[in-house]
DRENDREN-961235 format. One record per residue (C-alpha): residue number from 1; x, y, z. Coordinates in pm, 1 decimal, decimal comma. Example, Ala and Ser with C-alpha at 12.3 -4.5 7.8 and 13.67 -1.06 7.14 Angstrom:
REM DRENDREN-961235
{atom 1; {1230,0; -450,0; 780,0}}
{atom 2; {1367,0; -106,0; 714,0}}
This chain:
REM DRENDREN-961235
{atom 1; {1972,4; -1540,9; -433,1}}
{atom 2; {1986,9; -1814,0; -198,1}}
{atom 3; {1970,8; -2157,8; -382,6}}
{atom 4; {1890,1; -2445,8; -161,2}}
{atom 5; {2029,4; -2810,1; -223,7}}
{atom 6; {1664,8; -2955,2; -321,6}}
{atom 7; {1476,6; -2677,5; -453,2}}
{atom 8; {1134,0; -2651,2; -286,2}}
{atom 9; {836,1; -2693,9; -495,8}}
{atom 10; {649,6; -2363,2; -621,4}}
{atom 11; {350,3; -2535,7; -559,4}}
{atom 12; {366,1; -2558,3; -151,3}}
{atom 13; {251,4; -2299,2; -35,5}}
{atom 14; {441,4; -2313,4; 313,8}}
{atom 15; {793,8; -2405,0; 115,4}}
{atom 16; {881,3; -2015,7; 148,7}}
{atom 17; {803,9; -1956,7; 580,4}}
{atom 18; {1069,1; -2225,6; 631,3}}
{atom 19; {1337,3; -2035,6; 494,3}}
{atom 20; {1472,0; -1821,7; 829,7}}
{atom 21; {1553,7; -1522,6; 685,7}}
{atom 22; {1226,0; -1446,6; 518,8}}
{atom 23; {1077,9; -1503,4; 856,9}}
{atom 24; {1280,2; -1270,3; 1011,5}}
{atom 25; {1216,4; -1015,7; 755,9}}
{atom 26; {783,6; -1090,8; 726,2}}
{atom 27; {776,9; -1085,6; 1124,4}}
{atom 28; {935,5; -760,0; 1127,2}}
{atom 29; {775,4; -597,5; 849,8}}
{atom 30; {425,7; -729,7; 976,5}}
{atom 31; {505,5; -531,3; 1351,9}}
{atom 32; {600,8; -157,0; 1163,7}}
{atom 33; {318,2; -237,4; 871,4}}
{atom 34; {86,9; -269,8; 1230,0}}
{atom 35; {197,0; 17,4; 1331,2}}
{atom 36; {196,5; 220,9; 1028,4}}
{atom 37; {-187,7; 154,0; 1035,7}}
{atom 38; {-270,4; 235,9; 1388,8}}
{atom 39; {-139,0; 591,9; 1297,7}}
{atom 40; {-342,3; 632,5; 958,6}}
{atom 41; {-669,3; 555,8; 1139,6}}
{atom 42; {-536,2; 743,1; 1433,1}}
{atom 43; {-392,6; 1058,9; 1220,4}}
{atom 44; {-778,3; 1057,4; 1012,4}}
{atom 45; {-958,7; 1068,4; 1373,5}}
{atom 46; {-766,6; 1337,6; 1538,4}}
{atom 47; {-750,9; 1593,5; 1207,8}}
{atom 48; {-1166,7; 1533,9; 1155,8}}
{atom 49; {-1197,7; 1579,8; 1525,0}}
{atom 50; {-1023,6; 1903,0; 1519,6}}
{atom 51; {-1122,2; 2029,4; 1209,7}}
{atom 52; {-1422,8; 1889,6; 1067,6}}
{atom 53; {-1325,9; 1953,7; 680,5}}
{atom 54; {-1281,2; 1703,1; 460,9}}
{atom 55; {-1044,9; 1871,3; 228,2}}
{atom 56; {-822,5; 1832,4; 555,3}}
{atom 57; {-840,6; 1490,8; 544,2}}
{atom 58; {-730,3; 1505,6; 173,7}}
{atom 59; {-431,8; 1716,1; 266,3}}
{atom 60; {-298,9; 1379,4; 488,9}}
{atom 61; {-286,9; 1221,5; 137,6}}
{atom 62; {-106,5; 1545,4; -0,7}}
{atom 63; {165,1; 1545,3; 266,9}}
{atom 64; {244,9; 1189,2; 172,5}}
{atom 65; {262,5; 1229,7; -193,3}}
{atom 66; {481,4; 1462,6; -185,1}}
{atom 67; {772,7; 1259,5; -67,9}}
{atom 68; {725,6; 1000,5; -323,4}}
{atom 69; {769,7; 1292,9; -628,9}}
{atom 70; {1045,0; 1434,8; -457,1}}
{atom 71; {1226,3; 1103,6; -342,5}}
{atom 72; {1129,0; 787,0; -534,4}}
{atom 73; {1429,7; 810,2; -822,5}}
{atom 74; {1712,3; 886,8; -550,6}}
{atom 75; {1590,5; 638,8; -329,1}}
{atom 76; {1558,7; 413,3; -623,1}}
{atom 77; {1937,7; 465,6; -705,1}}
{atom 78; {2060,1; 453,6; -329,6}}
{atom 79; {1878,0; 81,1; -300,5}}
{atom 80; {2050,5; -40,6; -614,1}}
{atom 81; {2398,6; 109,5; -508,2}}
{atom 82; {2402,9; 77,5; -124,3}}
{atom 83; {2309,5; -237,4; 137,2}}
{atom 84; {1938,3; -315,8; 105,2}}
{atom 85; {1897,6; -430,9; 452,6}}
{atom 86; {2071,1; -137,8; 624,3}}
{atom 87; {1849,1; 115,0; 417,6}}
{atom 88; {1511,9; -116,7; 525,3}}
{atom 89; {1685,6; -47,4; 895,6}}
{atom 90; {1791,8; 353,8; 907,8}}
{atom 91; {1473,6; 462,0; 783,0}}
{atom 92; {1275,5; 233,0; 1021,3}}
{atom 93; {1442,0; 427,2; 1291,7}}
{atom 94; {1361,3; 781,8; 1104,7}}
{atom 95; {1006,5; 650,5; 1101,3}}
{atom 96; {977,5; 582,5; 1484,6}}
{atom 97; {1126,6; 960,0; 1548,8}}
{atom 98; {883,3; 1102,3; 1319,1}}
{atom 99; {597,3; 855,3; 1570,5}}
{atom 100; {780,1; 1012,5; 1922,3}}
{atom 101; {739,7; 1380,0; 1728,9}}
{atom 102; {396,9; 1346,1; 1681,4}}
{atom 103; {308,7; 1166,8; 2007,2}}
{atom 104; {441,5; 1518,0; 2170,8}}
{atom 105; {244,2; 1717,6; 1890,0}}
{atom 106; {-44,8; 1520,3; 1962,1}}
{atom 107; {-27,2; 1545,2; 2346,6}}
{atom 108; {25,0; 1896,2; 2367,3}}
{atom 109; {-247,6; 1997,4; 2086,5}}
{atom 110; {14,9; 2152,6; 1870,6}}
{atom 111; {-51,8; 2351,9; 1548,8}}
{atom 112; {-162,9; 2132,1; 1219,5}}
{atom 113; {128,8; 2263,2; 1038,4}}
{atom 114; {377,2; 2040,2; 1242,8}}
{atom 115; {165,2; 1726,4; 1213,5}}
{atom 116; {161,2; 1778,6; 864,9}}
{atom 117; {536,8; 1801,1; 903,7}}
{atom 118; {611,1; 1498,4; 1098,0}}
{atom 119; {400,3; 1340,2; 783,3}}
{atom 120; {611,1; 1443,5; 531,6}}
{atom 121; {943,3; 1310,5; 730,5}}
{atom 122; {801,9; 980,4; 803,1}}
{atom 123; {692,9; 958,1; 399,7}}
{atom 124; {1069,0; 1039,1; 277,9}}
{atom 125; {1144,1; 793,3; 539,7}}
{atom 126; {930,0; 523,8; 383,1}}
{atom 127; {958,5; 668,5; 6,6}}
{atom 128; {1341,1; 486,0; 82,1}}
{atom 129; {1271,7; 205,5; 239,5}}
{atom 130; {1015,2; 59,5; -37,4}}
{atom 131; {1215,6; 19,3; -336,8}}
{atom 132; {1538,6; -132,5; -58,9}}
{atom 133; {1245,1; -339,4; 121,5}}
{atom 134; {1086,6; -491,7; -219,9}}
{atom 135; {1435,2; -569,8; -395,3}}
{atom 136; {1566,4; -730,1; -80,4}}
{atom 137; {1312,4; -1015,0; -64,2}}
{atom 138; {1393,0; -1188,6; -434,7}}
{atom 139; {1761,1; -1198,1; -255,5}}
{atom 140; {1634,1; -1391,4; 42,1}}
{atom 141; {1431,1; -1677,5; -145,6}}
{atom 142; {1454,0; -1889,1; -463,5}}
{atom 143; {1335,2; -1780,2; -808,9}}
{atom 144; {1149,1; -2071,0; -805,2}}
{atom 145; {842,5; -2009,0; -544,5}}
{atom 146; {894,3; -1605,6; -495,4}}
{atom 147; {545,7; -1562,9; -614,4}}
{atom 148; {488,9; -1716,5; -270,5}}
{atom 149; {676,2; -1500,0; -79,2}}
{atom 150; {498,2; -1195,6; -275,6}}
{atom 151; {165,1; -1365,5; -185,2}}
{atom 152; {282,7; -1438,9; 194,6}}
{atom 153; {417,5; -1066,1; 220,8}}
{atom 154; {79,9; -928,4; 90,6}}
{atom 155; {-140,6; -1162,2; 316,9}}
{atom 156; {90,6; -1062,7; 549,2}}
{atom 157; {53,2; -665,6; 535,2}}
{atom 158; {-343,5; -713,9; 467,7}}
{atom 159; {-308,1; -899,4; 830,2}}
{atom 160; {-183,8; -574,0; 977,7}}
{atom 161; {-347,9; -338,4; 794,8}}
{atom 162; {-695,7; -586,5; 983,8}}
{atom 163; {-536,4; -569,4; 1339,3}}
{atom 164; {-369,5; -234,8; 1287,7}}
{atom 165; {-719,2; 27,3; 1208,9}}
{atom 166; {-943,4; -224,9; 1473,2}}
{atom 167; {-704,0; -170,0; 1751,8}}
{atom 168; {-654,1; 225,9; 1665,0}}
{atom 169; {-1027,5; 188,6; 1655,5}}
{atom 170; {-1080,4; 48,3; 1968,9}}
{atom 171; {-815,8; 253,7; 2170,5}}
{atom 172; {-958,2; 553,9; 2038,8}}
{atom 173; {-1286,6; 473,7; 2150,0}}
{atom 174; {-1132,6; 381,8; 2474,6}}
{atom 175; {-877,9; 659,6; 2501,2}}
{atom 176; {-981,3; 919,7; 2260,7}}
{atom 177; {-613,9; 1026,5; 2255,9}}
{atom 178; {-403,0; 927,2; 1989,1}}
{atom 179; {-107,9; 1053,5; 2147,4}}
{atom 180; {-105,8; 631,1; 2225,0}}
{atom 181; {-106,8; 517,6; 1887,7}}
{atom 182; {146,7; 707,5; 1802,8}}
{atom 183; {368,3; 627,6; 2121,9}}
{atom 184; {281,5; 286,7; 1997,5}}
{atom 185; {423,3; 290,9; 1656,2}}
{atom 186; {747,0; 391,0; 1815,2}}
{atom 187; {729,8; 34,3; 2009,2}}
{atom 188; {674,5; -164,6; 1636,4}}
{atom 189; {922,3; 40,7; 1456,3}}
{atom 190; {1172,6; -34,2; 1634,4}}
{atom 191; {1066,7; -434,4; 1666,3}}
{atom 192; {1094,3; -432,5; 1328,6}}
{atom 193; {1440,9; -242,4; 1335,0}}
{atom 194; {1552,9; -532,0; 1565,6}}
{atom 195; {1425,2; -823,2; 1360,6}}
{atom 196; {1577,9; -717,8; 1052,0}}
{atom 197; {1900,8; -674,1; 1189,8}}
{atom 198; {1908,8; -1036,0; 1267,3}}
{atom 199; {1887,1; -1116,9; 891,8}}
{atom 200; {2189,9; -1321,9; 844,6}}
{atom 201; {2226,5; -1254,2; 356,8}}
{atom 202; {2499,4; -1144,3; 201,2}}
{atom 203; {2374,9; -895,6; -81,6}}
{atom 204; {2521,7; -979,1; -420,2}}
{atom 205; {2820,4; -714,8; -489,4}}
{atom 206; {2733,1; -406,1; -611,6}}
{atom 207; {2855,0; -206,1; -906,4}}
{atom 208; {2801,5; 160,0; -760,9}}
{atom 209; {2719,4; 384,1; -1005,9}}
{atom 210; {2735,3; 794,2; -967,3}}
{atom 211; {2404,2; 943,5; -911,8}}
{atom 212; {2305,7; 1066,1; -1290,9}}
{atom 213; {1980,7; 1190,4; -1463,1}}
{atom 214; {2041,0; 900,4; -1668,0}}
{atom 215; {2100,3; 656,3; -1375,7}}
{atom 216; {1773,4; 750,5; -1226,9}}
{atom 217; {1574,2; 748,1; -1528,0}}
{atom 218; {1690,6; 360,1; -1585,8}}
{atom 219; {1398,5; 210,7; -1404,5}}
{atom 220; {1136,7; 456,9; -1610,2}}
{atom 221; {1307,3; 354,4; -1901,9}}
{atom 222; {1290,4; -25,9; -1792,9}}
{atom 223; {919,3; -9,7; -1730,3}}
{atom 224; {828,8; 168,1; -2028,7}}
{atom 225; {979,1; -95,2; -2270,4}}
{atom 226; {843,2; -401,7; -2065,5}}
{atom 227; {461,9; -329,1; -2175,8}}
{atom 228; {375,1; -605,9; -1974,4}}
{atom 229; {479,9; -463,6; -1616,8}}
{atom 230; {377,2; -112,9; -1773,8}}
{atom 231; {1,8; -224,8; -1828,8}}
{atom 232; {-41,4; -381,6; -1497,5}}
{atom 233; {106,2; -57,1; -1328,5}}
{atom 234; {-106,4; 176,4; -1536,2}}
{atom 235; {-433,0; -45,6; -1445,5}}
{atom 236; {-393,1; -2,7; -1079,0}}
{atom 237; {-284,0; 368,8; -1087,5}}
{atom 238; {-601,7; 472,8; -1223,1}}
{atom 239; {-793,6; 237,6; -989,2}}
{atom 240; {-601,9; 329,6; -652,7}}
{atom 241; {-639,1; 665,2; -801,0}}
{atom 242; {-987,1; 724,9; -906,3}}
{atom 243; {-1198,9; 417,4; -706,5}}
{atom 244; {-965,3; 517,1; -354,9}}
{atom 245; {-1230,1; 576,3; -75,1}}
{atom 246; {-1034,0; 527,4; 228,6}}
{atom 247; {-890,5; 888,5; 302,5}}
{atom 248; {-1326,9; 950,1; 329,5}}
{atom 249; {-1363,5; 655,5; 557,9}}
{atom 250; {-1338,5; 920,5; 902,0}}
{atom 251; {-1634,6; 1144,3; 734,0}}
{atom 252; {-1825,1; 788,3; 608,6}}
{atom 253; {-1779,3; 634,7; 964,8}}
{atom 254; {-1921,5; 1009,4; 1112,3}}
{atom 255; {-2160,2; 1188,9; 916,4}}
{atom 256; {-2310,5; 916,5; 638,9}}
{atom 257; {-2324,5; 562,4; 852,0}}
{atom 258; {-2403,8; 682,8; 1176,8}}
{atom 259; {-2132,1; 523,5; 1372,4}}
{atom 260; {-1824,6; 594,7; 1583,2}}
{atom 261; {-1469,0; 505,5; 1637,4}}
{atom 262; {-1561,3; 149,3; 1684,9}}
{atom 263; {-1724,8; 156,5; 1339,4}}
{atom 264; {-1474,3; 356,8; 1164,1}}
{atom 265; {-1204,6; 46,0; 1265,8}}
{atom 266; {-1436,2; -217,1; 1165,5}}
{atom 267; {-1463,7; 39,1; 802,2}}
{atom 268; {-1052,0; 59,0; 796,7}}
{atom 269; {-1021,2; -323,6; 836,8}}
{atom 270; {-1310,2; -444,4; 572,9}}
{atom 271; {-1087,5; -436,1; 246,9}}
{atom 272; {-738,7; -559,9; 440,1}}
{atom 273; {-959,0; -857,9; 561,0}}
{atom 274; {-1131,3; -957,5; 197,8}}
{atom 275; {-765,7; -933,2; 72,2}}
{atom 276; {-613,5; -1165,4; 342,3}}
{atom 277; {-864,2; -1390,2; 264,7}}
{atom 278; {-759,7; -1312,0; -129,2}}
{atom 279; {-420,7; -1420,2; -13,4}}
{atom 280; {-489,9; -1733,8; 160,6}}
{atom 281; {-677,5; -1882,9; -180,7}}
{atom 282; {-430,1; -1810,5; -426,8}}
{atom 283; {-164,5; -1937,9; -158,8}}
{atom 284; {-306,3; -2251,8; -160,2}}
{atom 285; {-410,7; -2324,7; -519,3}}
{atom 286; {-181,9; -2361,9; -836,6}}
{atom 287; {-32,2; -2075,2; -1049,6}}
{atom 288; {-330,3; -1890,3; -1207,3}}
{atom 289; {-398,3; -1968,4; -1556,2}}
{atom 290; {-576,9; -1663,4; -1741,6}}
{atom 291; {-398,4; -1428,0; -1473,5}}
{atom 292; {-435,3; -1134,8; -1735,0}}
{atom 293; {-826,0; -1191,9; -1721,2}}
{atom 294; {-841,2; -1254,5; -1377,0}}
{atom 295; {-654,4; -926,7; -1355,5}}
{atom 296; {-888,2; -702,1; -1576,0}}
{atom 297; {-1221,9; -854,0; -1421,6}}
{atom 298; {-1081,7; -797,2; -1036,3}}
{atom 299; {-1060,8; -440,3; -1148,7}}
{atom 300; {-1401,9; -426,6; -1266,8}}
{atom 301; {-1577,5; -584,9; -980,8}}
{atom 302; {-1347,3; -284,5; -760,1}}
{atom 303; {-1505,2; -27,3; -941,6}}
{atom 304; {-1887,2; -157,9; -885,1}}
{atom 305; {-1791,9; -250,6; -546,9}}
{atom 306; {-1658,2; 86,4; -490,4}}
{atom 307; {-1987,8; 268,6; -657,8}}
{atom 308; {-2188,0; 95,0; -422,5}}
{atom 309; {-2003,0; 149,0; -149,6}}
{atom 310; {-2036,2; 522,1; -202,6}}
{atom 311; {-2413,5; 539,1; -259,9}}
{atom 312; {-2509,7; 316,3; 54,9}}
{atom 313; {-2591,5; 470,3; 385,2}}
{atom 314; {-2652,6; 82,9; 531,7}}
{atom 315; {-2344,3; 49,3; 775,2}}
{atom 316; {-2375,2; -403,7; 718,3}}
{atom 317; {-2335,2; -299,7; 275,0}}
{atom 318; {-2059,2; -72,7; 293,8}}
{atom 319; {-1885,5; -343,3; 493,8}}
{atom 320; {-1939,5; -563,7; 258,1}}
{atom 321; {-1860,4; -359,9; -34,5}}
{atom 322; {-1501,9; -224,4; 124,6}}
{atom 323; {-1478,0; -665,9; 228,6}}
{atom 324; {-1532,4; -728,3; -199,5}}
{atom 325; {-1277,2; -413,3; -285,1}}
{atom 326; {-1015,8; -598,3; -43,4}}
{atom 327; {-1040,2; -935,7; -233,1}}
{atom 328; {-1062,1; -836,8; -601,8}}
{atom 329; {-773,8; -562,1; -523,5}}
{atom 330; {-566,9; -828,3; -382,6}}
{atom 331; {-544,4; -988,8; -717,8}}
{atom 332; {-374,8; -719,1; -900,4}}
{atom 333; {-108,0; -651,2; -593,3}}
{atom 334; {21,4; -1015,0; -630,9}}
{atom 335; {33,9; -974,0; -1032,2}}
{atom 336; {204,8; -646,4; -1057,4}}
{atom 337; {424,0; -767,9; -774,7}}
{atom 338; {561,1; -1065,6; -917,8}}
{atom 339; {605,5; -914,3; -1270,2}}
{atom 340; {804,5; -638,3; -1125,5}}
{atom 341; {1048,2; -841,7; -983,7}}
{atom 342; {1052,8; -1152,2; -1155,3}}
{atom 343; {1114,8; -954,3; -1486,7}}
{atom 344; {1370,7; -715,0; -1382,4}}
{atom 345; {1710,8; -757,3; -1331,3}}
{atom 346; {1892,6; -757,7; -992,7}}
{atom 347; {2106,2; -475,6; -1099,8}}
{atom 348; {1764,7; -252,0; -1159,3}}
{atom 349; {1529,9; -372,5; -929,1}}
{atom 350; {1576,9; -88,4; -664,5}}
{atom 351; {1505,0; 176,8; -935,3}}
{atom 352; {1247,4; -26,9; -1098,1}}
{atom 353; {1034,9; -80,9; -745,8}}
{atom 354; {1103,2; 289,1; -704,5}}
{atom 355; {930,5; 411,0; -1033,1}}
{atom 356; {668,0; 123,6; -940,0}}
{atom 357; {633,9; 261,9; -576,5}}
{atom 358; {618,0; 606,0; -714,9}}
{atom 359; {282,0; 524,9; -984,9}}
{atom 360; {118,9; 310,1; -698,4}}
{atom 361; {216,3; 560,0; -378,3}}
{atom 362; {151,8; 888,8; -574,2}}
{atom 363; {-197,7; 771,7; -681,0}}
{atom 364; {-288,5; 632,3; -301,2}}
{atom 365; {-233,9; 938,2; -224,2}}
{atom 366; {-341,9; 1166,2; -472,3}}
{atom 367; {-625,4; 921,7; -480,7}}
{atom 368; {-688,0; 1017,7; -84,7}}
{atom 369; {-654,6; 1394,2; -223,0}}
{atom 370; {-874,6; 1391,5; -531,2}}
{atom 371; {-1166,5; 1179,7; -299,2}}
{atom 372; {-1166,0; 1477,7; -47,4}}
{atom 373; {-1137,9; 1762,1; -277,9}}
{atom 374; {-1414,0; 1677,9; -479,7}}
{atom 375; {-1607,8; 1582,0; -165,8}}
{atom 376; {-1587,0; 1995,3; -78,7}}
{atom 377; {-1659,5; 2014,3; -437,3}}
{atom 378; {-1978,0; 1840,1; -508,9}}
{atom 379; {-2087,5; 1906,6; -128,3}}
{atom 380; {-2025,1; 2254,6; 21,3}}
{atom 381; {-1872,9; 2411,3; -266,5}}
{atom 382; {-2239,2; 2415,9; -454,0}}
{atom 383; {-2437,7; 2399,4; -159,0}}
{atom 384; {-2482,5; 2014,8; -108,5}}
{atom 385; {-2391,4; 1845,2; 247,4}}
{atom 386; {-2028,0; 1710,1; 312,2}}
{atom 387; {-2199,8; 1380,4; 297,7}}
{atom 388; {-2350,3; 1409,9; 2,1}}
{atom 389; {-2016,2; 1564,9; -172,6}}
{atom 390; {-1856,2; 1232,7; -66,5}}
{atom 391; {-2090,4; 999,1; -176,3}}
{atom 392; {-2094,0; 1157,4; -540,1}}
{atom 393; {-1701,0; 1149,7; -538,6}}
{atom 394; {-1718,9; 792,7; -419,1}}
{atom 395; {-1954,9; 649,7; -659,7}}
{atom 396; {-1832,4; 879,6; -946,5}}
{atom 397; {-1463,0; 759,6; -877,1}}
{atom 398; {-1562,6; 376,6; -929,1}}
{atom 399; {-1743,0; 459,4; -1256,1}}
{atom 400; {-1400,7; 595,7; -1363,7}}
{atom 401; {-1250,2; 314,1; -1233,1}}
{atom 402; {-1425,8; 58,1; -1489,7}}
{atom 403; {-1338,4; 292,8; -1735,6}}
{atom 404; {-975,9; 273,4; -1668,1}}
{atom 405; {-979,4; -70,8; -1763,7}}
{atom 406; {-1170,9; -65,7; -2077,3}}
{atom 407; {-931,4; 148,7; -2205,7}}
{atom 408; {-622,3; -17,5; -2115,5}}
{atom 409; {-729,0; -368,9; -2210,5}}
{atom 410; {-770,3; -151,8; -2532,8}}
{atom 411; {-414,3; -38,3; -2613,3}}
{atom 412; {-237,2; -371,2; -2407,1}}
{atom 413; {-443,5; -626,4; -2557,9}}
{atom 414; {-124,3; -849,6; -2487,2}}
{atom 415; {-261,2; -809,2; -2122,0}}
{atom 416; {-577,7; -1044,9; -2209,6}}
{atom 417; {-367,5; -1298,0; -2303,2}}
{atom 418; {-135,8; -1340,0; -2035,2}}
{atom 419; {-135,7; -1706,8; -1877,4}}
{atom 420; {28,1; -1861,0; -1617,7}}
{atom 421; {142,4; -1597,6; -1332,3}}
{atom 422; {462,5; -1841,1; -1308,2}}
{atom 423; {572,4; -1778,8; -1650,1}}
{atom 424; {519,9; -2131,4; -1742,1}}
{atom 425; {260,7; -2190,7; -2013,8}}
């Protein structure tokens, strides 16, 4: 870890952007995180437009989760035996073949089965490049204010994930082909591929070990004894999981709200804007001092935001709803974050952001999955609308969602009284 002759104070919140190599590594992560969520918005559009079925839409969710089962503990062991930086680099390139692949798909109106495909490359692709991508960062800054760098790098990828769904919006409304986005994502891939490279860190030496069942159960087994990073990765699991509305947003924009393209951007980039804002405040203020609290009432307030969300058909409410899910959400990102890799050893930390990938990926994705098969469920299945399935699996999934954290403040009551996010009081 690089260890600067004064050390910067953790409470300026700017200390961390004048350190070059983070730079490098935010500018380049913020281009392919752009990307990456042109083609969500774009891949939703062109599978509704072609299909019409929601559980379609749920199968986008499927074809990512997939990866993450099958990949997560190798990839975790390759990022803690193997260069961190080259790893964040190969697999940005495998992403922006996947992108040219479906651009052709796309353009030529190829069967569904090789979209889904090109999805499942470009998920092993990133399955790899998460756990290498989150342990390089705690090499490139101090101890000292990493918490900013985890809040800068979440502002950060809330920034794109704003531009990213209203340009995809907009093009599609202009274009209606996204064949573009997708040519597109090629373009910001390799950016990013570019910028990394010009990282200038020497990774601590590594002691490679054989691949093992017991070498990539490590980071399980890490987790599971620090209760602490356990809780906080069990609470938003079941919230991603169950209160997830997002992989719906296509049929929300369509069929319940009334508007088009243009709308369904302006839906994508609600909850990435209320957590940029998120970002910006607790950037700016000092450590948070009932961070466990904070933590367990930001859930809550996701789950009511997301209940409402799912019962309104006023386009200006769920706007605001998705805008309140963005900031409260926001919260638990930077906690889990920090506690992840603040508490875990250099040694571990690719396996540990690999099992911690793994809970949070699997249930964004299983979350996108569950919200569109009981959409068919409670709509077509017994003779309700679409739209009505998907409001019921909205609203029901943020009731579940308050739940969730009732019964895990139960059993970690040590997450109550957790203090200072900084570790120091």
């Amino acid at each position: 870890m690089n260890s600067p002759v004064t050390p910067p104070s953790p409470h300026d919140p700017y200390a961390v952007l004048r350190i070059a190599n983070f730079r490098r590594y935010l500018g380049g992560r913020f281009i392919a995180s752009f990307g990456q969520q042109m083609v969500t918005v774009a891949v939703g559009w062109e599978l509704y437009e072609r299909t019409g079925s929601a559980l379609h839409l749920g199968y986008v969710g499927l074809s990512q989760m997939l990866p993450m089962i099958l990949c997560t503990l190798p990839a975790g062991h390759v990022a803690d035996n193997f260069n961190r930086q080259r790893i964040v680099m190969r697999m940005t390139l495998v992403v922006a073949l996947a992108s040219a692949a479906l651009t052709c798909l796309s353009a030529f109106h190829a069967p569904l089965f090789w979209t889904y495909a090109c999805l499942v490359v470009s998920g092993c692709a990133r399955t790899f490049l998460w756990p290498a991508s989150a342990s390089l960062v705690p090499n490139l800054v101090p101890r000292a204010i990493f918490p900013r760098a985890v809040t800068w790098s979440t502002g950060s990828f809330h920034l794109s994930a704003v531009a990213g769904p209203a340009a995809a919006g907009g093009l599609l409304a202009l274009t209606h082909n996204a064949a573009v986005i997708y040519a597109l994502n090629v373009l910001a891939a390799l950016t990013c591929f570019v910028m990394v490279s010009l990282i200038r860190h020497e990774q601590p030496p590594l002691q490679r070990q054989p691949m093992s069942v017991r070498g990539l159960l490590e980071g399980f087994n890490f987790v599971f004894h620090q209760r602490l990073i356990l809780a906080t990765i069990t609470l938003d699991l079941f919230a991603v999981l169950l209160g997830g509305a997002t992989a719906l947003l296509p049929l929300f924009a369509k069929d319940i709200l009334g508007v088009g393209p243009g709308g369904l951007g302006l839906l994508e980039a609600a909850l990435p804007l209320g957590a940029i804002i998120c970002s910006a405040i607790i950037a700016h203020r000092a450590p948070m001092e009932r961070a466990g609290r904070a933590l367990l009432w930001s859930v809550i307030a996701f789950g009511v935001a997301t209940m409402v969300f799912g019962l309104s058909r006023s386009f200006g409410l769920s706007l605001a709803m998705l805008f309140v899910c963005g900031v409260v959400d926001n919260v638990s990102v930077i906690i889990r974050h920090t506690l992840v890799q603040v508490l875990t050893p250099d040694e571990k930390r690719g396996r540990v952001s690999a099992v911690n990938s793994l809970f949070i990926g699997t249930s964004n994705e299983f979350g996108g999955f569950r919200a569109g098969f009981m959409a068919n469920l409670l709509g077509p299945v017994i003779g309700n609308s679409v739209a009505t399935g998907a409001m019921l699996a909205v609203a029901g999934g943020g009731a579940g969602t308050i739940l969730a954290v009732l019964v895990v403040a139960w059993i970690w009551p040590e997450l109550r009284r957790f203090k200072r996010l900084d570790g120091s009081g």
